[in-house]
Backbone as JSON, one array per atom type, in Angstrom:
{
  "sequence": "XXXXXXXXXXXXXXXXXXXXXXXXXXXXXXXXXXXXXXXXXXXXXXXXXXXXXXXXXXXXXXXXXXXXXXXXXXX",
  "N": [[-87.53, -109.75, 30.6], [-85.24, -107.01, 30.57], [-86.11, -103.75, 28.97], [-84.39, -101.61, 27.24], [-84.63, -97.91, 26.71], [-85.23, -96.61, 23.36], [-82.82, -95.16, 21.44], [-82.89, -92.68, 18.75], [-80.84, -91.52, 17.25], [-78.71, -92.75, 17.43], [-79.38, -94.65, 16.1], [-79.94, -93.72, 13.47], [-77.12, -93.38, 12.91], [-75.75, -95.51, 12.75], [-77.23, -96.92, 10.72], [-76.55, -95.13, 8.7], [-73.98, -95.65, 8.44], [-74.12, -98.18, 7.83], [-74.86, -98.03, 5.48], [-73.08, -96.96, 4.0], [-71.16, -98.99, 4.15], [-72.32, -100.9, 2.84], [-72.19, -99.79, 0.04], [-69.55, -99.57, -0.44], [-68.97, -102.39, -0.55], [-70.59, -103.16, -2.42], [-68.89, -101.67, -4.69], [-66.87, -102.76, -4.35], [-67.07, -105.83, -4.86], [-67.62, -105.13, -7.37], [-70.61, -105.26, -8.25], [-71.46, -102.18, -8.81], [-69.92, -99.3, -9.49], [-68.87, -96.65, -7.7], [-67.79, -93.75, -7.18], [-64.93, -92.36, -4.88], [-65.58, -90.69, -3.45], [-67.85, -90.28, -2.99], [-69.23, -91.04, -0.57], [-67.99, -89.55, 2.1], [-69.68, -87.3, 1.77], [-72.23, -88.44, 2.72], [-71.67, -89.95, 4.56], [-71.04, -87.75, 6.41], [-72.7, -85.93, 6.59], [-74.78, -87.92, 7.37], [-73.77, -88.48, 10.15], [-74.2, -85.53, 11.08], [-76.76, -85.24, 11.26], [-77.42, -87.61, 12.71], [-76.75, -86.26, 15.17], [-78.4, -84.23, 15.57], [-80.69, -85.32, 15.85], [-80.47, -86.66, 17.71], [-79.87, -84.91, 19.73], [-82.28, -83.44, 20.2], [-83.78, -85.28, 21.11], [-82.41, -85.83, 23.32], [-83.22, -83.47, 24.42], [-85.92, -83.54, 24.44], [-86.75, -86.0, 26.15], [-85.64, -84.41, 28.5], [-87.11, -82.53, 29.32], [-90.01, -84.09, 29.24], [-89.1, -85.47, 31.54], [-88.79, -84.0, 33.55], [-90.9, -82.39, 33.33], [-92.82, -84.18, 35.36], [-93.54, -84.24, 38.31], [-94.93, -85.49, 40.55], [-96.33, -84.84, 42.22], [-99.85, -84.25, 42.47], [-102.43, -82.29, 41.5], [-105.5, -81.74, 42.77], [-107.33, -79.9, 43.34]],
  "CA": [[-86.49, -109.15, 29.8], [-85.01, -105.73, 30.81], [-86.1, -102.86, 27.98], [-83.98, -100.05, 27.03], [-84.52, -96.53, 26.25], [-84.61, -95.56, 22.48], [-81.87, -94.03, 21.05], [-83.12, -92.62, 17.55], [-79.84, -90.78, 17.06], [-77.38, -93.82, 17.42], [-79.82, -95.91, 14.91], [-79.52, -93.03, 12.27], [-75.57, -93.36, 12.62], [-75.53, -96.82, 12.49], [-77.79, -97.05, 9.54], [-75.99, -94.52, 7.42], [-72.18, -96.23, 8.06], [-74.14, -99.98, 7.21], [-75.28, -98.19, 4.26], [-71.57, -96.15, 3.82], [-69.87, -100.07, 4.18], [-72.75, -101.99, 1.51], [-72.01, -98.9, -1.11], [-67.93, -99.87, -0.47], [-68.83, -103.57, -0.79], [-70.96, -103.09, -4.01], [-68.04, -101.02, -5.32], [-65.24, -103.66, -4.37], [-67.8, -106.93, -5.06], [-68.21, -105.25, -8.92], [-71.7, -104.54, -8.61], [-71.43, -101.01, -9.2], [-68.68, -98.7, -9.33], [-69.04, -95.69, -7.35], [-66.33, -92.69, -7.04], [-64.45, -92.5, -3.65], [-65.72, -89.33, -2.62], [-69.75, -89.89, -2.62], [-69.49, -91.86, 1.09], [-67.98, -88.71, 2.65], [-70.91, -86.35, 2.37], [-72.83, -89.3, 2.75], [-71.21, -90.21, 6.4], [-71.05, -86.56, 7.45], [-74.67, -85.64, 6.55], [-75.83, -89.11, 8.31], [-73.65, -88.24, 11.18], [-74.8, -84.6, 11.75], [-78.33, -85.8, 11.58], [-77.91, -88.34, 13.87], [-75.92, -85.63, 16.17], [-79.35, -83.26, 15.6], [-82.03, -85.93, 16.38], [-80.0, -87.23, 19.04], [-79.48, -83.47, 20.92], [-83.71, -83.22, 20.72], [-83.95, -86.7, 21.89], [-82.47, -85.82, 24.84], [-84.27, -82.38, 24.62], [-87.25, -84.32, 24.85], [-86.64, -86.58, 27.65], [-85.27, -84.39, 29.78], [-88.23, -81.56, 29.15], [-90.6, -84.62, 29.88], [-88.95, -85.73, 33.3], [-89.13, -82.39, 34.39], [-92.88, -81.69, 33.98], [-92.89, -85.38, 36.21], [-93.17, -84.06, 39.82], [-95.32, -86.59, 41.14], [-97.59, -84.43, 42.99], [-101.08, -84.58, 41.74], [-103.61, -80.94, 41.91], [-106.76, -82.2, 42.93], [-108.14, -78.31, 42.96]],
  "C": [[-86.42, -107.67, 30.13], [-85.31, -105.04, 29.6], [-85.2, -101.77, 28.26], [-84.61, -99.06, 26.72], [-84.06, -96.51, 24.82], [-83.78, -94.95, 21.93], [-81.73, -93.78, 19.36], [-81.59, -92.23, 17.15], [-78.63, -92.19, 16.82], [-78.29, -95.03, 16.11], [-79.68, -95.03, 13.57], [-78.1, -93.4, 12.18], [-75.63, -94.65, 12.2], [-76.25, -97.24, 11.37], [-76.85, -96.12, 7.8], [-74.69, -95.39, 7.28], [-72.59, -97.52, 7.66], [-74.05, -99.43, 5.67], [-73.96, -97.48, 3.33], [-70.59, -97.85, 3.41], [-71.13, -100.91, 2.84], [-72.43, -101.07, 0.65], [-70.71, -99.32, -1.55], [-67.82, -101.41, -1.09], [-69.05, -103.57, -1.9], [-70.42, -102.64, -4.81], [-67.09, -102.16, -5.59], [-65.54, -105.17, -5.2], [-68.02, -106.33, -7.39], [-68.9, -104.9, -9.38], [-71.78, -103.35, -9.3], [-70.19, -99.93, -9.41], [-69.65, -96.96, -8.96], [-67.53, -94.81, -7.09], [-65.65, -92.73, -5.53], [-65.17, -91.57, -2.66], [-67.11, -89.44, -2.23], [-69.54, -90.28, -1.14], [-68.79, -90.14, 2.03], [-68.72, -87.29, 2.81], [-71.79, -87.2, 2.96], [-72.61, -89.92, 4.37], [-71.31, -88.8, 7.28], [-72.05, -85.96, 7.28], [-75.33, -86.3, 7.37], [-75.56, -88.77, 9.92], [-74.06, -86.82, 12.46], [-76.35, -84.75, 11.93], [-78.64, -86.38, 12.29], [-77.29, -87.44, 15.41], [-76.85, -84.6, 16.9], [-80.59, -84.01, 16.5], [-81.44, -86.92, 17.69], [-80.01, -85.74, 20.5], [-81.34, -83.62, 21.24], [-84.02, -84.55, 21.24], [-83.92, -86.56, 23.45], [-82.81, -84.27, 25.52], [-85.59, -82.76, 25.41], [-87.42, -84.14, 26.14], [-86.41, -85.73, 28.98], [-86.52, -82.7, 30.38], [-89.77, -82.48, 30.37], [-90.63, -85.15, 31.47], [-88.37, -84.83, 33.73], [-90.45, -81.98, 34.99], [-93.63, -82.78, 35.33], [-92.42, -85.04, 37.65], [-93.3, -85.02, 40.77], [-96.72, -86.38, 41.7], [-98.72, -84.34, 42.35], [-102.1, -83.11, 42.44], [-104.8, -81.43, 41.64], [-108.16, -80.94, 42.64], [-108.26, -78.08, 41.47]]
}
């Protein structure tokens, strides 16, 4: 099986808009009644967070396959 690469940044987004669409459902379904407006700090908080830990993500990576020359100092 081929593995991917990680991508913390795209699982924050995708976690906040599941949890942006069950808040909408539990609103529409009855459960709860929430106001219209909470999901829009609530999507644009999740999304700059995932926009932050996605930029050092690929901070990281690209820090790490840098220091990756190959060559090996035996001295």
């Amino acid at each position: 099986m081929l593995r991917h690469e990680l991508q913390p940044g795209k699982l924050i987004a995708g976690v906040v808009l599941v949890l942006a669409g069950v808040l909408y459902a539990g609103d529409a379904g009855g459960a709860w009644g929430i106001p219209w407006f909470v999901v829009i700090p609530l999507v644009t908080g999740g999304l700059c967070l995932a926009g932050a830990v996605a930029f050092l993500t690929g901070r990281v990576r690209r820090r790490r396959k840098r220091g990756r020359t190959g060559a090996v100092d035996l001295a």
